[in-house]
C-alpha positions as CSV (number, residue, x, y, z in Angstrom):
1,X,-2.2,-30.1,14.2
2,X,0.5,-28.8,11.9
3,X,2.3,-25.5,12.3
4,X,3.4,-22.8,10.1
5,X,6.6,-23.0,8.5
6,X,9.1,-20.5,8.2
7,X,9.1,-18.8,5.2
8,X,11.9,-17.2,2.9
9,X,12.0,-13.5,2.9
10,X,13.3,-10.8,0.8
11,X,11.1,-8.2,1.2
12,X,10.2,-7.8,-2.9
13,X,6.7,-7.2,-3.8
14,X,5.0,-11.0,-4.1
15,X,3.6,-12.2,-7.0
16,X,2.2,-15.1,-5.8
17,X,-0.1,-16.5,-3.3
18,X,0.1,-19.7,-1.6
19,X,-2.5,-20.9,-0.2
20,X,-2.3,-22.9,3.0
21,X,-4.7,-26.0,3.9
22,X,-5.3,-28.7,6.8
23,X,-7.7,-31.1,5.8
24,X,-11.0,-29.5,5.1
25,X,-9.9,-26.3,5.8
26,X,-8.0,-23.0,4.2
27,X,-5.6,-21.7,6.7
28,X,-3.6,-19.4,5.8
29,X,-2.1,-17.6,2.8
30,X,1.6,-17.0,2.3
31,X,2.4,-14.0,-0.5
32,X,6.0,-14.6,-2.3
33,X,8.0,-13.3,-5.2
34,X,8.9,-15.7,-8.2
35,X,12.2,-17.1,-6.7
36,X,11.2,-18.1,-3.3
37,X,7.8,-19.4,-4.5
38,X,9.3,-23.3,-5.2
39,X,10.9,-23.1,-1.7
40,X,8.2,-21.9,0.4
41,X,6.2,-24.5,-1.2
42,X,8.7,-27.5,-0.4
43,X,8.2,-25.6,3.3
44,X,5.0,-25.9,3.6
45,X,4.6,-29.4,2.1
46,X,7.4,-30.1,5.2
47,X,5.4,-28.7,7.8
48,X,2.5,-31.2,6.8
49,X,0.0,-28.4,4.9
50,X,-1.1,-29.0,1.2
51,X,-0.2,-25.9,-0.5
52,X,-1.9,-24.5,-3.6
53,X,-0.4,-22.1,-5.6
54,X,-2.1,-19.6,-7.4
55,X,-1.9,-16.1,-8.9
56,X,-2.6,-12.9,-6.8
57,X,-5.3,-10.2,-7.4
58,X,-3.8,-7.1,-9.5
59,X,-4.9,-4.6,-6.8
60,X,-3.7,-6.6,-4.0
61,X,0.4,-5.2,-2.3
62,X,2.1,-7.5,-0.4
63,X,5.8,-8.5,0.6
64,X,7.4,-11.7,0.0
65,X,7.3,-13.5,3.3
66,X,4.3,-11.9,3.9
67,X,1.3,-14.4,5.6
68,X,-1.7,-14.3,6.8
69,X,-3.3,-16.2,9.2
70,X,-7.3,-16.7,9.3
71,X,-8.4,-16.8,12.5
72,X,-10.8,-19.7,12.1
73,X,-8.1,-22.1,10.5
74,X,-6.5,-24.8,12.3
75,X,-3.7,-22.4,12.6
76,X,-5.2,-19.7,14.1
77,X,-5.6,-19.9,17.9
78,X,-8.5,-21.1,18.7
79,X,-8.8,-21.1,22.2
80,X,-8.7,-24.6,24.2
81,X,-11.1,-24.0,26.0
82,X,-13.9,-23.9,23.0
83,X,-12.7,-24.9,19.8
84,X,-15.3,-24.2,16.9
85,X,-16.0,-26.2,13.9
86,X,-15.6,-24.1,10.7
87,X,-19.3,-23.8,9.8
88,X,-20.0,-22.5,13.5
89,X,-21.6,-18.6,13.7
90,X,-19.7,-18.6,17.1
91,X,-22.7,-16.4,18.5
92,X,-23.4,-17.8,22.2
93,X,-22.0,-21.3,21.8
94,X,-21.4,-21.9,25.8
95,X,-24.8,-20.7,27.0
96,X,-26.9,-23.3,24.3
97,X,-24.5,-26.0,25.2
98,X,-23.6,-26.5,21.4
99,X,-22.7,-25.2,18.3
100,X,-24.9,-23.9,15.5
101,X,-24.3,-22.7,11.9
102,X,-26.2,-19.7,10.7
103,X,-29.8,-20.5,10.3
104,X,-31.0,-20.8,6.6
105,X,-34.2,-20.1,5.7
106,X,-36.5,-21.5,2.9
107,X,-37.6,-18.1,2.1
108,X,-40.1,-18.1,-1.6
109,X,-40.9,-15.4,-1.9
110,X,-44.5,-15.8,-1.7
111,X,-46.9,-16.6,1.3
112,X,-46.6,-19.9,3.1
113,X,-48.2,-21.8,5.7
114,X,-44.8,-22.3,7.6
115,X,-41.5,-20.8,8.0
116,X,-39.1,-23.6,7.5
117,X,-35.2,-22.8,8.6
118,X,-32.4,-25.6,8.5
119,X,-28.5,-25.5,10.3
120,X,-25.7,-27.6,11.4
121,X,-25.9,-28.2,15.1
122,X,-23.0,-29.6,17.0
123,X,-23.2,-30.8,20.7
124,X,-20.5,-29.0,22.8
125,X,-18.6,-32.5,23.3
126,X,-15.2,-33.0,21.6
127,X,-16.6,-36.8,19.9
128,X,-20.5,-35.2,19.0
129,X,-21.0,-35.7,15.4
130,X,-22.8,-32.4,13.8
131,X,-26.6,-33.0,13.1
132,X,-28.6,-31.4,10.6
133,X,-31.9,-29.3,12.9
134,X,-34.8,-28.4,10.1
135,X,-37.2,-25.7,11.9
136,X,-40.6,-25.0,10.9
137,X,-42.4,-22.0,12.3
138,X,-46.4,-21.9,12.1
139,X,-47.7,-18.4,14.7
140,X,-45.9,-18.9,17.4
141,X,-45.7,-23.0,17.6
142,X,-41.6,-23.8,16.7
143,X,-41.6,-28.0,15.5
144,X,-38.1,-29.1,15.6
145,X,-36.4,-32.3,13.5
146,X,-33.0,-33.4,14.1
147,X,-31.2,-35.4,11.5
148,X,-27.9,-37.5,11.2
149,X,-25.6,-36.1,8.5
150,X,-26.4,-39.1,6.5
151,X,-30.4,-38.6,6.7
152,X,-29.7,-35.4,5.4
153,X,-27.6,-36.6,3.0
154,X,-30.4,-39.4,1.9
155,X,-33.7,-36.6,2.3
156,X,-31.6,-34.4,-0.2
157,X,-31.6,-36.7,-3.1
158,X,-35.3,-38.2,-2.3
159,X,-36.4,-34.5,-2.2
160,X,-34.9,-33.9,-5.5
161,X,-36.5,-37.2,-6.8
162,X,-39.9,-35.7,-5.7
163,X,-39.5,-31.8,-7.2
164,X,-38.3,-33.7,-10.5
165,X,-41.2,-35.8,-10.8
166,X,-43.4,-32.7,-9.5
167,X,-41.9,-30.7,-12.7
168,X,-42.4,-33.2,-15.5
169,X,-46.1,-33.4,-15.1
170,X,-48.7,-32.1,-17.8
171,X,-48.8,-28.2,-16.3
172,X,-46.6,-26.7,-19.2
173,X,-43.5,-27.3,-16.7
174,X,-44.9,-24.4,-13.9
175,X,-45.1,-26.0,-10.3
176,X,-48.9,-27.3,-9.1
């Protein structure tokens, strides 16, 4: 895990944001003015974080030197006891014994036969790969499926075989 570097300060108003990443993930956010903006850059390159430089929002005030940390970054202090994957609501993780991304729902706005949801789940185990659980809801009977990343992955591109196909039939393109 890398840690943050320390940064140049002058105390001007910053011009420019840096933007702080691990691998896979945006971590923090250091503000500078114009002449310290090559050096904290070289910094943070030192300290083993890819940094990507970009403008800052005109509304936005901050202090060269100024950074913040986001608190579900690799940098931010997750405790040791449960660390979270990025994608993880962090609602109740220890009591179902794994970790769960908000549910999605396949919500058409029209009546349907089932309520289908789909999320990342995530056994509590530091070497569990994250699976992908789709839900369907019928009254009050719940059917679960759990798929590998790479079913997923697969069922994706077969399902949008099947809605293409399901489109270039003869009903003046509206779906059957």
């Amino acid at each position: 895990m890398s840690t943050l570097p320390t940064l140049a300060t002058c105390g001007d108003p910053a011009t420019v944001r840096i933007e702080l990443y691990t691998p896979g993930s945006l971590d923090a956010c250091a503000y500078t003015c114009a002449a310290h903006t090559v050096r904290a850059s070289a910094a943070v390159a030192q300290a083993g974080l890819a940094a990507h430089v970009t403008g800052m929002a005109p509304d936005m005030k901050r202090s060269c030197g100024d950074v913040f940390v986001y608190p579900t970054g690799a940098l931010g202090g997750a405790p040791a006891d449960l660390t979270h994957p990025h994608w993880c609501n962090r609602d109740d993780c220890e009591r179902r014994g794994r970790h769960r991304s908000r549910i999605l729902r396949s919500d058409t706005n029209r009546p349907e036969a089932f309520i289908v949801g789909v999320a990342l789940v995530q056994a509590l185990h530091p070497a569990a790969e994250p699976t992908v659980r789709l839900t369907s809801v019928e009254g009050g009977a719940e059917t679960s499926l759990v798929l590998s990343v790479g079913q997923s992955r697969v069922l994706r591109y077969r399902l949008a075989n099947l809605l293409d196909m399901a489109r270039a039939g003869r009903n003046g393109g509206r779906w059957a």
